[in-house]
KOLVEXTI-533885 format. One line per field, with one value per residue (C-alpha): residue in three letters; x, y, z. Coordinates in Angstrom, 2 decimals. Each point is the difference from the previous one (the first is absolute). Layout:
N
lumtor = (ala/...)
east = (X/...)
north = (Y/...)
up = (Z/...)
This chain:
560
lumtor = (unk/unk/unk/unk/unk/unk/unk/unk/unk/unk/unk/unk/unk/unk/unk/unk/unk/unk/unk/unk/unk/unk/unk/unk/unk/unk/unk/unk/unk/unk/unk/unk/unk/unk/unk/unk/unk/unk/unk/unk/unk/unk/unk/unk/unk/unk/unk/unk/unk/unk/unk/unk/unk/unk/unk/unk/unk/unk/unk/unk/unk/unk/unk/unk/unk/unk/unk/unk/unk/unk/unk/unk/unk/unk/unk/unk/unk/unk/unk/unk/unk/unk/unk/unk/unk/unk/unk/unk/unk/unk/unk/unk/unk/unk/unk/unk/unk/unk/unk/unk/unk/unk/unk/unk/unk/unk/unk/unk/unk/unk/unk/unk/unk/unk/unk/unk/unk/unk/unk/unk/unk/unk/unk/unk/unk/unk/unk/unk/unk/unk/unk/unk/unk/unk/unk/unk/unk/unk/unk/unk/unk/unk/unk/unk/unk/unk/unk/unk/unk/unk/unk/unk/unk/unk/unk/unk/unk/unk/unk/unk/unk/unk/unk/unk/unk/unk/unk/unk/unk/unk/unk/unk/unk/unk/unk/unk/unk/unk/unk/unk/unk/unk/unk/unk/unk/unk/unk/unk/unk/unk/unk/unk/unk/unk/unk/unk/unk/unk/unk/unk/unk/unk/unk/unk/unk/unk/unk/unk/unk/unk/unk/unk/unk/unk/unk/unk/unk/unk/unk/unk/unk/unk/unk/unk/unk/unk/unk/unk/unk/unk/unk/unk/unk/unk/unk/unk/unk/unk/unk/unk/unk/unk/unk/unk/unk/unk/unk/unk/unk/unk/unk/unk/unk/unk/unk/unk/unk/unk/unk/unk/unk/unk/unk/unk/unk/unk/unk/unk/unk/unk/unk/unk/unk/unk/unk/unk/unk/unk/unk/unk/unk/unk/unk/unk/unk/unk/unk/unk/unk/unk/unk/unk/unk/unk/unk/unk/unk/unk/unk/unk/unk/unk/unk/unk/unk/unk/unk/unk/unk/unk/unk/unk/unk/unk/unk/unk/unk/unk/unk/unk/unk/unk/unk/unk/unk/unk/unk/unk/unk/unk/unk/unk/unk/unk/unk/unk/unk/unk/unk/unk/unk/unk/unk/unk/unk/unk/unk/unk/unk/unk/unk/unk/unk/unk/unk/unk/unk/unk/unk/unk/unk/unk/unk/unk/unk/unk/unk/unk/unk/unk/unk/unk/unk/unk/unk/unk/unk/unk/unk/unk/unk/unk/unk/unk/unk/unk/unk/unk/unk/unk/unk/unk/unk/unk/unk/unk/unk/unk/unk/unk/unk/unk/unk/unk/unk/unk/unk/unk/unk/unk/unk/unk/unk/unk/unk/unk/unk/unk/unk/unk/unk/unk/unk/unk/unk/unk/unk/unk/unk/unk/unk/unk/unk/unk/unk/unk/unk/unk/unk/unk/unk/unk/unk/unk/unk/unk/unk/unk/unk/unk/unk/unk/unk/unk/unk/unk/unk/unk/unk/unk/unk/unk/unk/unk/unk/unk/unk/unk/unk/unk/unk/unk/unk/unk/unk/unk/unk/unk/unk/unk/unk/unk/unk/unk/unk/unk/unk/unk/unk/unk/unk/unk/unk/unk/unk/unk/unk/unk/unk/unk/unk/unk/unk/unk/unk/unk/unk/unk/unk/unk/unk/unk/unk/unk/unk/unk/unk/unk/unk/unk/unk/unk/unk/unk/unk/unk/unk/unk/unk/unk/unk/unk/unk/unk/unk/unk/unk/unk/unk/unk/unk/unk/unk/unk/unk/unk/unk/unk/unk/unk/unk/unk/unk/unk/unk/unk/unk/unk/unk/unk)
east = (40.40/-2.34/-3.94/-0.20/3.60/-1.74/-3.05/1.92/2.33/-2.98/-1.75/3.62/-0.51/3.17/0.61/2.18/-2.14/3.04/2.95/3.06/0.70/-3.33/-1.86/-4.00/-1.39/-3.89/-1.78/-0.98/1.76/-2.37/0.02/-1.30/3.87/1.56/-2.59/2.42/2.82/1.22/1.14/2.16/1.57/-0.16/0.67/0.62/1.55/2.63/3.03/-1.58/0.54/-1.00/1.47/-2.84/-0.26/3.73/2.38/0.16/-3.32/1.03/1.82/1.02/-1.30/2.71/2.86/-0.84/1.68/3.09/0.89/2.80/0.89/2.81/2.53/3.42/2.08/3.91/2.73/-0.41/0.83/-3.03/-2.38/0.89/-1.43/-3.25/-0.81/0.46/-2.16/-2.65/0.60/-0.02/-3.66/-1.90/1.29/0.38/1.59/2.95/-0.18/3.02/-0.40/3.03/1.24/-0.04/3.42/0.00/-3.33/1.81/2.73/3.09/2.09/-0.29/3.13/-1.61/0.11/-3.75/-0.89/0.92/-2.79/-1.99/2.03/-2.19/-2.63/-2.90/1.63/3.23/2.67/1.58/2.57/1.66/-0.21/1.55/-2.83/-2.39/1.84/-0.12/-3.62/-0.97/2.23/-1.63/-3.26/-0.38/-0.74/-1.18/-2.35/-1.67/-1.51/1.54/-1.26/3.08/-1.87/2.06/-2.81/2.47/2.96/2.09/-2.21/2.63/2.80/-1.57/-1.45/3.88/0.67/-2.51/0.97/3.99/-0.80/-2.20/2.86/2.83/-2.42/-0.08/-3.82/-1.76/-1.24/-2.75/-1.86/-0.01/-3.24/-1.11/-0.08/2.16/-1.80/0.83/-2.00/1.86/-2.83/-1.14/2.85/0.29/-3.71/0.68/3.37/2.67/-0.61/3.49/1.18/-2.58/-0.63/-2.63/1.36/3.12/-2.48/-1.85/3.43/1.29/-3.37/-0.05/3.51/-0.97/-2.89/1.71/2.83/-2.42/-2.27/2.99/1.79/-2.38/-3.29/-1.96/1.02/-1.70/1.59/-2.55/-1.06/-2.34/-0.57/-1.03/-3.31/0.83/2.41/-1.52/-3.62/2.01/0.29/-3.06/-2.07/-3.25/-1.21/-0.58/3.29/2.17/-1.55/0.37/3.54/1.28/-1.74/1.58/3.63/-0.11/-1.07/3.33/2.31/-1.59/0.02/3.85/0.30/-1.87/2.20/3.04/-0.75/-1.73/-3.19/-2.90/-0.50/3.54/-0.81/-3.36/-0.17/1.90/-1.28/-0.72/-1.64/0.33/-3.00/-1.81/-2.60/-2.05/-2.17/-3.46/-0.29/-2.59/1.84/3.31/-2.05/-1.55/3.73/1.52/-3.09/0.10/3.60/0.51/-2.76/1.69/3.25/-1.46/-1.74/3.42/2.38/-1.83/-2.03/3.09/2.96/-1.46/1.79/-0.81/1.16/-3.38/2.95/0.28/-3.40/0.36/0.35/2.28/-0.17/1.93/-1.51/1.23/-3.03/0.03/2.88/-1.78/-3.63/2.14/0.44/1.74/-2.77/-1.39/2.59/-1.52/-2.67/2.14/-0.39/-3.35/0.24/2.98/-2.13/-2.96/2.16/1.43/-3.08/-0.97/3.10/-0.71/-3.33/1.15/2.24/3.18/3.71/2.31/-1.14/1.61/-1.96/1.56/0.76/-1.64/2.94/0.55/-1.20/2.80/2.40/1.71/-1.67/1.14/0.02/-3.54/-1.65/1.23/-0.84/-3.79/0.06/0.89/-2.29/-3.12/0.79/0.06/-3.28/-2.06/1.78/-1.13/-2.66/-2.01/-1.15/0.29/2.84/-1.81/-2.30/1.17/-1.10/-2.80/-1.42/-0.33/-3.66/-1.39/-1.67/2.01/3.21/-0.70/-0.95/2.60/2.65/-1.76/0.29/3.60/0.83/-1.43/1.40/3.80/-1.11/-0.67/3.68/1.85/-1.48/0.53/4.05/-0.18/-1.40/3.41/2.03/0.62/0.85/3.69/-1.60/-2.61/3.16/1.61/-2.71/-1.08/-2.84/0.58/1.52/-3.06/-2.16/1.77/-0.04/-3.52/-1.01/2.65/-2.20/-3.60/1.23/1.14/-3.03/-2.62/1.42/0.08/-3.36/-1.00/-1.22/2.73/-0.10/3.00/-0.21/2.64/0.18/-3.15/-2.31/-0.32/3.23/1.74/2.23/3.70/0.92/-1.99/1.22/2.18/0.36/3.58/-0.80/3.18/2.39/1.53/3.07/3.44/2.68/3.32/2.00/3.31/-2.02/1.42/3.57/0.27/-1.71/2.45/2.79/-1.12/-0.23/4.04/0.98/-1.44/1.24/3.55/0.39/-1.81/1.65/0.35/0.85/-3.05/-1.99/1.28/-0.41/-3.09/-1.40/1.93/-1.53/-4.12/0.92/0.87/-3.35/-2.28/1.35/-1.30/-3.20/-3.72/0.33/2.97/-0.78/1.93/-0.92/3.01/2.35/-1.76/0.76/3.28/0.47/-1.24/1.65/3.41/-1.24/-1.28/-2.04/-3.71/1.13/2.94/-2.06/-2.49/2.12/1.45/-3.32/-1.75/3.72/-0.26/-3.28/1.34/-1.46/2.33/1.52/-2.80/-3.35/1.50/3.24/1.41/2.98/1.59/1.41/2.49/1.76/3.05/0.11/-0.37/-2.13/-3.86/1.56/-0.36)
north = (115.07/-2.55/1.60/0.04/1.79/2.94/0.25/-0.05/2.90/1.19/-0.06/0.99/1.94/1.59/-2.88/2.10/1.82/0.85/2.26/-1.62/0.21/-1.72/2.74/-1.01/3.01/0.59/0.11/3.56/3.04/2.63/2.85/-2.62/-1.08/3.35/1.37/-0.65/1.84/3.67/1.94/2.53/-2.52/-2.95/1.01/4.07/1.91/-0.95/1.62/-0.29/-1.73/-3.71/0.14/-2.47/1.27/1.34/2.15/3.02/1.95/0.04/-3.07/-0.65/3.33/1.36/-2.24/-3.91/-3.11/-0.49/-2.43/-1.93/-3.41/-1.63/-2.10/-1.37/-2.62/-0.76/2.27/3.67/1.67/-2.84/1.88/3.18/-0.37/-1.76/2.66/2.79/-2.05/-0.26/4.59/0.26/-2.13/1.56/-0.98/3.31/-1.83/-2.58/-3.59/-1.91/-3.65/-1.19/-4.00/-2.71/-0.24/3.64/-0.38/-2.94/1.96/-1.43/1.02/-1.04/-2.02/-2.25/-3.82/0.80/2.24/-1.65/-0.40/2.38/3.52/2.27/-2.26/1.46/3.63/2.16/-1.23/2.82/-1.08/3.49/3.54/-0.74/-1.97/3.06/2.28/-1.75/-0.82/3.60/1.15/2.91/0.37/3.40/-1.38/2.94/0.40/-3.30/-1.97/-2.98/-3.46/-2.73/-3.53/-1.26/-1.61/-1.59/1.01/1.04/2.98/2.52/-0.97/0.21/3.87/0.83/-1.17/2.73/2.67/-0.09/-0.06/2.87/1.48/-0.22/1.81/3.06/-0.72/1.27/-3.81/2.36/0.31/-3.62/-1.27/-3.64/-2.88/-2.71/-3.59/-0.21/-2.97/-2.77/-1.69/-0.43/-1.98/-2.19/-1.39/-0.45/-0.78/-0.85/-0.59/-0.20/3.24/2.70/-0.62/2.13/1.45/0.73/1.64/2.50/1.19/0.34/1.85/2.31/0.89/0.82/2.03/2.36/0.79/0.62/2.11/2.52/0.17/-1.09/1.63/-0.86/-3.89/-2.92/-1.89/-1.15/-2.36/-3.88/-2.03/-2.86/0.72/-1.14/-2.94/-1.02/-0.04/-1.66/-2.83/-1.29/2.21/2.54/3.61/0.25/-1.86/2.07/3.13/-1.45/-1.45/3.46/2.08/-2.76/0.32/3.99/-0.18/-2.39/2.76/2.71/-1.75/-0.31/3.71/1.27/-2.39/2.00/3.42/0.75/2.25/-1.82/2.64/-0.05/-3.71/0.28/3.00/-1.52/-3.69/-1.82/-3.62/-2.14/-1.91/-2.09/0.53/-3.33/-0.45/0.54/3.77/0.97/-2.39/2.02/3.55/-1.21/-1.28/3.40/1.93/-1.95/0.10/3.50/0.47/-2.68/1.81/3.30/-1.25/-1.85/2.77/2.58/-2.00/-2.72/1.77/3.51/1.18/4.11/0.61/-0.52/-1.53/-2.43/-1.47/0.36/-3.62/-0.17/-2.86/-1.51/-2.81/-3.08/-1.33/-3.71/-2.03/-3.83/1.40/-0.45/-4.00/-1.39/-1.31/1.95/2.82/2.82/0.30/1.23/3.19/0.20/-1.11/3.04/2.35/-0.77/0.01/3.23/1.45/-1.40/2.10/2.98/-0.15/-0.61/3.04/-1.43/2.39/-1.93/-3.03/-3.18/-1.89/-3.51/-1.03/-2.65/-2.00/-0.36/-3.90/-0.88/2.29/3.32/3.17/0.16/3.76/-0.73/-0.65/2.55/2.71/-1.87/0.12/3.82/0.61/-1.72/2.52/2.59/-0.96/0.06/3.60/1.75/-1.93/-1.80/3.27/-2.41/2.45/3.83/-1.05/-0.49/-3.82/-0.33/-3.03/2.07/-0.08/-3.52/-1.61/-3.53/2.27/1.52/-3.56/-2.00/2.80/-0.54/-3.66/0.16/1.53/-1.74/-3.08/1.63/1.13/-3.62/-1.27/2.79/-0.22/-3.67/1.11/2.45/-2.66/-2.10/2.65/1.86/-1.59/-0.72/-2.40/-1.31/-0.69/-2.04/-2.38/-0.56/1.43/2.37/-2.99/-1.85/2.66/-0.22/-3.68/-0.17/2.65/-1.47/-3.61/1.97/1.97/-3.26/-2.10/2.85/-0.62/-3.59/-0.49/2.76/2.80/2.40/0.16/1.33/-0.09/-2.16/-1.76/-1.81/2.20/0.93/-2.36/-0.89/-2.59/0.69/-0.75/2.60/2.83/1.87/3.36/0.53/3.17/2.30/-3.43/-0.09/1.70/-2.15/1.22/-0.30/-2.86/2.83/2.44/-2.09/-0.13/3.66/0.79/-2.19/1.35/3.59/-1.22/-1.42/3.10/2.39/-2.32/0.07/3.56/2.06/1.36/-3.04/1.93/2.13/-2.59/-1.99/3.64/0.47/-3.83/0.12/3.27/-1.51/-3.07/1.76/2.37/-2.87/-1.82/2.85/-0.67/0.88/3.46/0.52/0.94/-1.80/2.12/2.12/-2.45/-2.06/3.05/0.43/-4.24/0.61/3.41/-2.03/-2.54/-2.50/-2.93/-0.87/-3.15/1.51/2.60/-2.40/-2.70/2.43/1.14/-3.72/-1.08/2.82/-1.38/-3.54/-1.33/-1.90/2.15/-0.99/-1.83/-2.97/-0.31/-0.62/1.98/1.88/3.85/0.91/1.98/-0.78/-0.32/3.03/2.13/-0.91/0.10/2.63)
up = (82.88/1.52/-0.27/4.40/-0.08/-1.66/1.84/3.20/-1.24/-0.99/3.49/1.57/2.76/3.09/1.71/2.72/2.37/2.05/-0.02/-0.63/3.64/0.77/1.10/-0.46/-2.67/-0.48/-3.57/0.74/2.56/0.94/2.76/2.71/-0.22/1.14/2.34/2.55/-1.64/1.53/-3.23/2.13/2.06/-2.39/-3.33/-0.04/-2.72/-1.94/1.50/3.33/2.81/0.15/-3.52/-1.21/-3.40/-0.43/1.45/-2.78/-0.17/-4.11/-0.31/-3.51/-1.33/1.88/-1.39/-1.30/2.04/-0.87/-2.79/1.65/-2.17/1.06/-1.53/0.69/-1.38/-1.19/0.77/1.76/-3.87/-1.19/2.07/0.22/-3.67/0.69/2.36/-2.41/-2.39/2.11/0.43/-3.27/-0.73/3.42/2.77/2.62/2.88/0.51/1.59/0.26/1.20/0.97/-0.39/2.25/1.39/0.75/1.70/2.49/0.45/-1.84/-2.94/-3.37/0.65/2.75/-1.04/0.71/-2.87/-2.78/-2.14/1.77/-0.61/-2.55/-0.18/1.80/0.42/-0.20/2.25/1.89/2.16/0.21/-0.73/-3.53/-1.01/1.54/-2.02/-3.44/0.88/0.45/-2.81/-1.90/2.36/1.53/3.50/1.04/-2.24/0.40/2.60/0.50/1.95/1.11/-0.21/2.81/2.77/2.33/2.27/-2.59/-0.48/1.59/-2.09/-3.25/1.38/1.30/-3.72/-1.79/2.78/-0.95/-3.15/-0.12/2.42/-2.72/-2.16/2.30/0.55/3.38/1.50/1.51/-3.39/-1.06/-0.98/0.39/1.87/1.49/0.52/3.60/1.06/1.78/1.50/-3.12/-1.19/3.38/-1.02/-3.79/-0.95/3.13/3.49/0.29/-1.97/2.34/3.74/0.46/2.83/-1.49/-2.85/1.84/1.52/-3.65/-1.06/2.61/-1.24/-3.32/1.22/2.66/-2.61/-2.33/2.03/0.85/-3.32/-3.08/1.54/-3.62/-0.82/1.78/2.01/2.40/-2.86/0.60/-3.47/1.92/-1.21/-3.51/0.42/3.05/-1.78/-2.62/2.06/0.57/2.19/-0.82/-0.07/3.78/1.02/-2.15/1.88/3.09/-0.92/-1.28/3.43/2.16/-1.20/-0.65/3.85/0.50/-1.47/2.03/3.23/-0.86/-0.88/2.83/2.66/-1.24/0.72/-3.84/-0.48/-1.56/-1.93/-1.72/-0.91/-1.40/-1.54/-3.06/0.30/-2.80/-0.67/-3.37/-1.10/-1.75/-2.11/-1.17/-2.85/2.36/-1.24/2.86/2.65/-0.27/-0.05/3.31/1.57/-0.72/1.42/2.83/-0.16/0.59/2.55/2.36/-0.53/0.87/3.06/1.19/-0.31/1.06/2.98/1.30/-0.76/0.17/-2.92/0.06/-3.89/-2.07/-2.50/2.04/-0.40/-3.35/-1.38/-3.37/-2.15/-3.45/-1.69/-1.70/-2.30/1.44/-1.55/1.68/-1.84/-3.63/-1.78/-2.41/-1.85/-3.06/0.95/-1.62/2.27/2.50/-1.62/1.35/3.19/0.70/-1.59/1.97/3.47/-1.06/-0.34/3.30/1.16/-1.37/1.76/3.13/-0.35/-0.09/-0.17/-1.79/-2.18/-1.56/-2.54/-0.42/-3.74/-1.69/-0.11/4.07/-0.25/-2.14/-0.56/1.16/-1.22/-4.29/-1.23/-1.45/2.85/1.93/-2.65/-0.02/3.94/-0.29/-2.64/2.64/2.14/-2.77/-1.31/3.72/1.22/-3.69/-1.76/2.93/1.56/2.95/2.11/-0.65/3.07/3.80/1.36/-2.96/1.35/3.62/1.42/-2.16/2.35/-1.14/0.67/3.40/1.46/-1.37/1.21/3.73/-0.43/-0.89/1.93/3.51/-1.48/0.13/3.29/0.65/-1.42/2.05/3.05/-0.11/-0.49/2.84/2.15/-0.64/0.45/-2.72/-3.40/0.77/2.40/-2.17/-2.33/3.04/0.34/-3.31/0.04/-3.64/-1.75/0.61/-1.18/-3.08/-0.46/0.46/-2.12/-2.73/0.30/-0.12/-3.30/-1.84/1.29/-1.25/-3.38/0.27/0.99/-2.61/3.00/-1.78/-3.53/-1.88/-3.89/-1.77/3.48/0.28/-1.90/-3.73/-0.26/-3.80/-0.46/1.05/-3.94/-1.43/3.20/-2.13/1.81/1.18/-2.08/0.02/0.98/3.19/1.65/0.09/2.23/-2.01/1.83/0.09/2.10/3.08/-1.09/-0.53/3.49/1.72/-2.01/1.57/3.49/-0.40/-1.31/2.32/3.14/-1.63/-0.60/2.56/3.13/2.29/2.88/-0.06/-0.34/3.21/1.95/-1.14/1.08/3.28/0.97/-1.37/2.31/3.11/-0.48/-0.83/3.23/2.05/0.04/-0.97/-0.02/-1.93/-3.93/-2.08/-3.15/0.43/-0.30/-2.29/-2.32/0.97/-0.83/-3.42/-0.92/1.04/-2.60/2.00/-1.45/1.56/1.16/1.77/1.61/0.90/1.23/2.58/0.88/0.61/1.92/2.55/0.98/0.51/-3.41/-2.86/-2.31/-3.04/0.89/-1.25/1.26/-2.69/0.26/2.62/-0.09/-2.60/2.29/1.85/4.30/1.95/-3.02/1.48/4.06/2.38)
C-alpha cells in the first residue's frame, strides 16, 4: 500500500451525509428539532392511537415477531420437506412462495412453463399439489402465509381451504395470510396477466369471503411495499405506494356494499426493510401514524383495529451482492435489527446466498439463527420502540413522513394510483429512481463494500461458503407427469359443471363473489389455469395472457 493510501484511510471520514433516500441529516439532533412535536397527538403510547411507536403497549414481551422464512422449490413432496426443515431449526410460521407459471396463471403443462416450473417456488396447479405440500402440517396449529401477489391469489386460498376441508378443519380458525396483491404484480411482473381493474374486483372477493367465514386470516393483504421498493423507488415512495394502493382496494370494497371496518381490521402490508437501520425505524413510525390518521380520519373506520397498521418484513433482497458473498450476512443482520426496532409482526431475513443462488439449507439455518441471536442475546426486543424520543429519531420520523405525504398527495391529485398507473406516472418513478441508485454508485455517492469500496480481486473472492442450490433437472418431468395424471383420471364431468357454473357467476358482474365457486372449481379438481381461463374469458379477455392457447374444453362448456 502506497504511503498517501494510508494516510487517507487514515484521515477517512462518512462521506454520506444523507439517508439513503437523500434526506439532508445534521452532525448533531437536539430538543430544538422536536419543539414542535405534540407527544399525545404525535407520538403517544405504544398501543395507542396514532400508533407512532407500535400498536401493542408490550410488543415483543408479550409474544416475539414471528420468524417466518420461506422457501419453495421442486415438486409439492420437495417442499413440503424444506418447510418442515426450516420448523424444525426455528422457524414459527409458514411462507410458501409459489413458482412462476402458477403466479401467471397456467399449468405446469403450458408450452410456457417449461423451464420455469419449480424453479423459483412450488408449483400448485391443483388441490393435489396443496395436499402433498401441506402433508403432515397441523394447519391448524400454524399460521400460514400463501406467497401468491397476483390474481391468482383466490385459487391458491380455495386450494388451502379444501384442503383443510377434507381434514374436517373449521376454515374459521385458520391462521395466516394469503398474498392478495394484484396491483402489485400489474407494476412488477405482467401488464398483461393483472388489469388492475380486474384486480381490485378479484381482491375485494377474497376479502368479503374472508371477512364472513375466516374472521382471523388476512386477506386484505398489499406487499407492494417490498417488491415495489424492490424496484427502484425509496423510503417515502414505498409508504406512499403501499397507502395509495391499500386506498385502491378500499375504494373497491366500499363501492360494493363492504364495511371499512371488515376490510381493515385484518389488513396487512409486506415491506421492506433496507440496510439504513434508523431510516427504516423512521418509515415504519411514520408508517403507522399515516395509517392511523387515514383510516380513522378518510374512511372513518370506528374499530381502533382498524387503525392498527400490521406489518411483515422482508430484509431487502436488492441491498445484498454477489461480490465477497459473506458479507451479506451482515447486511441481513443489520436490516433485521432495523426490523425489530421498528416493531415489525412477522419477519423474513434474506439469506446470504439471494445474489446467486436460491436459499441452500445453510443459509437458511444462519438467516434463522440472525433472528435467533437479536430476539435473545441483543436485549434489543425487551423494550417497546427503544430508539422512541432521540431527538435524530423524532425528526427524521416527521420528515418521512411529510415526504410520503408529498408522494401520495401527488397520486391523489391524478386520481388515485390506478390512474397514476395509466399514465405512466409510477413506472417513471421507478425508472428514475432505478438510474439515481446505479449513478450514486458510479460516481462513488453510494458506497457498497465489494462494489466499489474495500474491493479484492474477483480471483481471490472465494466465499460461495455452503455451495449453491441446484434444482435436479427431473423435478420438471415428475411435475408434469402429475399434472397428466390428475387431468386423466379425475371426474371430467364435475369438472365441466363446476367451470360452467364459475363462468356464468363471473359474467354477472362486479358484485358477484366468485370465491364460492372458485372452491367448488377446485374441490371438482380443477387446474388454476382452467379456473382462471374461465374467469379472464367471461370478462372478454383471451383465455391465458398470452394467447397462446385456447380453452381445453369442448363448445357449449364456458356458454350461457
Amino acid at each position: 500500500m502506497k504511503r498517501e493510501d494510508m494516510k487517507h484511510g487514515y484521515m477517512e471520514k462518512v462521506q454520506r451525509t444523507k439517508s439513503w433516500s437523500a434526506i439532508d441529516l445534521k452532525e448533531t439532533y437536539s430538543r430544538e428539532d422536536t419543539s414542535d412535536i405534540n407527544y399525545e397527538e404525535d407520538i403517544g403510547e405504544p398501543g395507542k392511537y396514532p400508533y407512532t411507536r407500535g400498536i401493542y403497549p408490550n410488543m415483543y414481551r408479550g409474544r416475539l415477531w414471528t420468524r417466518r422464512q420461506p422457501w419453495g422449490f421442486g415438486t409439492p413432496e420437495d417442499t413440503n420437506k424444506q418447510m418442515k426443515f426450516l420448523i424444525e431449526h426455528g422457524n414459527t410460521g409458514l411462507m410458501v412462495f409459489r413458482d412462476q407459471p402458477t403466479m401467471h396463471g397456467i399449468d405446469s403443462d403450458h408450452p410456457l412453463a417449461r423451464g420455469e416450473i419449480g424453479v423459483s417456488g412450488v408449483p400448485l396447479c391443483s388441490v393435489e399439489d396443496m395436499e402433498d405440500l401441506m402433508d403432515g402440517i397441523p394447519l391448524e396449529k400454524i399460521s400460514t402465509t400463501l406467497l401468491c401477489a397476483s390474481i391468482v391469489s383466490p385459487v391458491v386460498l380455495a386450494q388451502y381451504i379444501v384442503v383443510a376441508r377434507k381434514r374436517g378443519i373449521d376454515i374459521a380458525k385458520l391462521r395466516g395470510t394469503i398474498s392478495n396483491d394484484p396491483i402489485m404484480s400489474h407494476v412488477c411482473y405482467s401488464k398483461e396477466v393483472n388489469p388492475p381493474e380486474f384486480g381490485v374486483k378479484i381482491w375485494g372477493d377474497l376479502v368479503a369471503y374472508c371477512a364472513e367465514n375466516m374472521p382471523v386470516w388476512h386477506a386484505a393483504y398489499v406487499s407492494s411495499c417490498y417488491n415495489i421498493r424492490e424496484y427502484g423507488i425509496d423510503a417515502p415512495q414505498e409508504i406512499a405506494f403501499g397507502l395509495a394502493i391499500a386506498s385502491a382496494y378500499f375504494d373497491g370494497c366500499l363501492a360494493r356494499g363492504m364495511d371499512i371496518d371488515d376490510v381493515a381490521r385484518r389488513m396487512s402490508f409486506y415491506c421492506s426493510t433496507g440496510i439504513d437501520i434508523f431510516e427504516e425505524v423512521a418509515k415504519f413510525r411514520a408508517m403507522r401514524r399515516m395509517w392511523a390518521k387515514m383510516v380513522r380520519e378518510k374512511y372513518e373506520a370506528k374499530d381502533h383495529r382498524s387503525w392498527q397498521f400490521r406489518f411483515a418484513v422482508q430484509s431487502a433482497g436488492h441491498s445484498l451482492v454477489p461480490q465477497q458473498l459473506l458479507n451479506n450476512i451482515a447486511r441481513t443482520a443489520f436490516e433485521t435489527l432495523g426490523a425489530v426496532l421498528s416493531g415489525a409482526q412477522s419477519i423474513f431475513t434474506t439469506t446470504f446466498v439471494e445474489p446467486v443462488s436460491l436459499a441452500t439449507e445453510e443459509a437458511q439455518r444462519n438467516a434463522l439463527a440472525i433472528q435467533g441471536i437479536i430476539a435473545q442475546e441483543t436485549g434489543v426486543a425487551a423494550v417497546v420502540d427503544p430508539l422512541g424520543g432521540s431527538y435524530y429519531i423524532e425528526d427524521l420520523t416527521n420528515k418521512m413522513e411529510e415526504r410520503a405525504t408529498h408522494v401520495l398527495n401527488e397520486i391523489e391529485g391524478m386520481g388515485g394510483f390506478i390512474e397514476a398507473l395509466k399514465k405512466g406516472w409510477v413506472d417513471r418513478q421507478i425508472e428514475e429512481g432505478n438510474s439515481q441508485y446505479q449513478k450514486d454508485i458510479e460516481n462513488g455517492e453510494r458506497l457498497i463494500v465489494g462494489v466499489n469500496y474495500m474491493t479484492i480481486p474477483r480471483e481471490e473472492d472465494n466465499s460461495s461458503y455452503g455451495g449453491l442450490l441446484r434444482i435436479p433437472p427431473e423435478t420438471e418431468e415428475r411435475q408434469l407427469e402429475r399434472v397428466k395424471k390428475l387431468k386423466a383420471t379425475r371426474d371430467y364431468e364435475r369438472v365441466k359443471r363446476s367451470i360452467k357454473k364459475l363462468h356464468k357467476a363471473a359474467k354477472k358482474g362486479e358484485n358477484e363473489n366468485l370465491m364460492p365457486h372458485i372452491i367448488d372449481a377446485v374441490e371438482g379438481k380443477a387446474t388454476v389455469e382452467e379456473i382462471m381461463g374461465t374467469i379472464r374469458t367471461a370478462r372478454g379477455l383471451s383465455w391465458e395472457p398470452w394467447d397462446y392457447r385456447k380453452s381445453p374444453f369442448e363448445e357449449g362448456v364456458l356458454d350461457d
